[in-house]
C-alpha positions as CSV (number, residue, x, y, z in Angstrom):
1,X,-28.9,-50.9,62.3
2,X,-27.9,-47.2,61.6
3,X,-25.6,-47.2,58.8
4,X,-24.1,-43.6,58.9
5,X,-21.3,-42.5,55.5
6,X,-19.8,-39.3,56.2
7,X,-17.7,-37.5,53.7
8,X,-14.7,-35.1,54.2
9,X,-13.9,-32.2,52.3
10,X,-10.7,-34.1,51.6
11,X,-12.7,-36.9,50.1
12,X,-14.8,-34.4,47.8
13,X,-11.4,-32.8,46.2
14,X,-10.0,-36.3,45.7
15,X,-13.3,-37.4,44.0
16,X,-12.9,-34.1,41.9
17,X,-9.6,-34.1,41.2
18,X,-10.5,-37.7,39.7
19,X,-12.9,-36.7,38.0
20,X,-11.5,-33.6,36.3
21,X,-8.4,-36.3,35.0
22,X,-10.5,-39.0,33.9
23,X,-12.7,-36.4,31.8
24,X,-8.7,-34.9,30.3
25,X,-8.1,-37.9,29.5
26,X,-11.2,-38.4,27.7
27,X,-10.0,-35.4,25.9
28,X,-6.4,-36.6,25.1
29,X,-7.6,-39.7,23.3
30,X,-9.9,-38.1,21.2
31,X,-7.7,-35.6,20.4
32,X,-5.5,-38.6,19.2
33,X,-7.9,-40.0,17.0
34,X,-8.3,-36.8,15.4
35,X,-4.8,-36.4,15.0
36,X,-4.4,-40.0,13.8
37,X,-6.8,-39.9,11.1
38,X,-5.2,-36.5,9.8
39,X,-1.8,-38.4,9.5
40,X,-3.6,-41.2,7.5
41,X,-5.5,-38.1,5.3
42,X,-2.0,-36.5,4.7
43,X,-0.4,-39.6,3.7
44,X,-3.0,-40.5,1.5
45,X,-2.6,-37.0,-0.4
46,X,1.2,-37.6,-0.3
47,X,1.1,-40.8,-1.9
48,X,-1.6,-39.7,-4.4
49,X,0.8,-36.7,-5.1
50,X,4.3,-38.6,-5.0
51,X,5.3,-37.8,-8.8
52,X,4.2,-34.2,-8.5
53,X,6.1,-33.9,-4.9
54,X,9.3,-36.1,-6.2
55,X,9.3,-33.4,-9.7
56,X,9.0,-30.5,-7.5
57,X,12.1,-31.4,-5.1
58,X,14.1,-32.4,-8.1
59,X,13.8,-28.9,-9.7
60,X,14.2,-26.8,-7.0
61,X,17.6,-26.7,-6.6
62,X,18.0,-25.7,-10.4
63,X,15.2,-22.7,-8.9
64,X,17.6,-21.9,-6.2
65,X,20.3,-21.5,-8.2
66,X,18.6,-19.5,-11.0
67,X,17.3,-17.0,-7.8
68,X,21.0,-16.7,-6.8
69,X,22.0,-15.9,-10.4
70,X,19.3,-13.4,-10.8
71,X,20.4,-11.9,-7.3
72,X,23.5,-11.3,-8.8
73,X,22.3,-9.7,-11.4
74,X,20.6,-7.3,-10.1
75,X,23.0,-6.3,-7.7
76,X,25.9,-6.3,-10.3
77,X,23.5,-3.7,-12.3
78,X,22.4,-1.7,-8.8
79,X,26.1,-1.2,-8.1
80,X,26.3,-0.2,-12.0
81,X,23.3,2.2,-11.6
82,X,24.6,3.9,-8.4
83,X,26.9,6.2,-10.0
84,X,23.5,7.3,-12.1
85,X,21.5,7.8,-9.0
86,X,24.8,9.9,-6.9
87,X,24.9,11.9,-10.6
88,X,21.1,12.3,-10.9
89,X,21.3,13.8,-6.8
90,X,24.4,16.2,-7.2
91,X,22.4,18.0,-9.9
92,X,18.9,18.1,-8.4
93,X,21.2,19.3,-5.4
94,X,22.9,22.2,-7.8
95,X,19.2,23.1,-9.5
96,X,18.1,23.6,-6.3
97,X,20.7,25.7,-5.4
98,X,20.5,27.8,-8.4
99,X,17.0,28.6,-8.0
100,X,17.2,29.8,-4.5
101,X,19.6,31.9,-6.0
102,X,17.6,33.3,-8.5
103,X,14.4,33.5,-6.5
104,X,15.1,37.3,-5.6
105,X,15.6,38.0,-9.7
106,X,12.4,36.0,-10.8
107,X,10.2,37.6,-7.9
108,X,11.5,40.8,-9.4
109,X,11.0,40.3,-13.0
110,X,7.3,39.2,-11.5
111,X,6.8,42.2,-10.1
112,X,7.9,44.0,-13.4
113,X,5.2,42.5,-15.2
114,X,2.5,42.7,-13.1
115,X,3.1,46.6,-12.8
116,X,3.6,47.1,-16.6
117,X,0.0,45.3,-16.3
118,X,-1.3,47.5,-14.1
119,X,0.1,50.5,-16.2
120,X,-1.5,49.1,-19.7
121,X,-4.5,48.9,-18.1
122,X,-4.9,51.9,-16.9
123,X,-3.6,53.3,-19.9
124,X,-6.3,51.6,-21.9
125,X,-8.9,52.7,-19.5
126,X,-8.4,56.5,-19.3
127,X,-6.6,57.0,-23.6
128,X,-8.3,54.6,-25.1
129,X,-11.8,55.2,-27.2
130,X,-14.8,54.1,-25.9
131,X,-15.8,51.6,-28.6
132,X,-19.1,50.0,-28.8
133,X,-18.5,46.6,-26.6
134,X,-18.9,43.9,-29.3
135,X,-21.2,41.5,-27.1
136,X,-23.8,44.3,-27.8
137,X,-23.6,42.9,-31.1
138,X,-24.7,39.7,-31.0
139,X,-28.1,40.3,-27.9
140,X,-30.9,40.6,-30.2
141,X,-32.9,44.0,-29.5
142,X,-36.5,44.0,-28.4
143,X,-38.8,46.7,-29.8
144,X,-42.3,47.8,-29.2
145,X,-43.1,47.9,-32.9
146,X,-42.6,44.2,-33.5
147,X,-45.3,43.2,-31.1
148,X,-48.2,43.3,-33.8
């Protein structure tokens, strides 16, 4: 007897399409026994925790209210401060002002100097007497004598 099994190409995708769920599903439980014994982990460090937790949730509404208080604060004295700050600009603004004015008359004075510079140096140079230069001073001198 000739026993002859044939296979389709539908029958292959159906055997991988099985295959490919029973291996996600695989997947999916373990997944769920990982996420189960998280759960159990997190209770357990809730209910070691439980005073802590319970002290925490009674005092933060007394927190939230101090925050708000301190908000107000703040804003109360930024509102306060304001006036400072709009004071503080319109002068920087007028400073600012001023000196571009008088930019011209300190570039001039400037100039002033630097020729009255010029002039006292070359005043010194060509009516002044040559002194000795005072550095000479102090370079000891090297003669032929003292090399017994």
């Amino acid at each position: 007897m000739n026993t002859i099994i044939t296979f389709t190409l539908k029958d292959l995708l159906l055997s991988g399409v099985y295959l490919a769920l029973i291996i996600m599903l695989i997947y999916i439980i373990k997944f769920l026994i990982k996420a189960n014994q998280s759960l159990k982990n997190i209770n357990k460090v809730v209910e070691e925790n439980r005073i802590q937790i319970d002290q925490i949730l009674k005092e933060a509404p007394g927190i939230a209210t101090h925050v708000n208080t301190i908000s107000e604060e703040v804003a109360h004295d930024l509102q306060q401060f304001r006036g400072t700050i709009d004071n503080i600009s319109e002068t920087s603004e007028e400073v600012t002002g001023v000196i571009k004015e008088n930019k011209s008359v300190v570039g001039g004075l400037t100039s002033i100097f630097h020729t009255a510079s010029i002039a006292k140096g070359a005043y010194n140079k060509f009516f002044t007497k040559d002194e000795e230069d005072p550095r000479e001073n102090d370079v000891p001198r090297h003669s032929e004598e003292n090399n017994d």
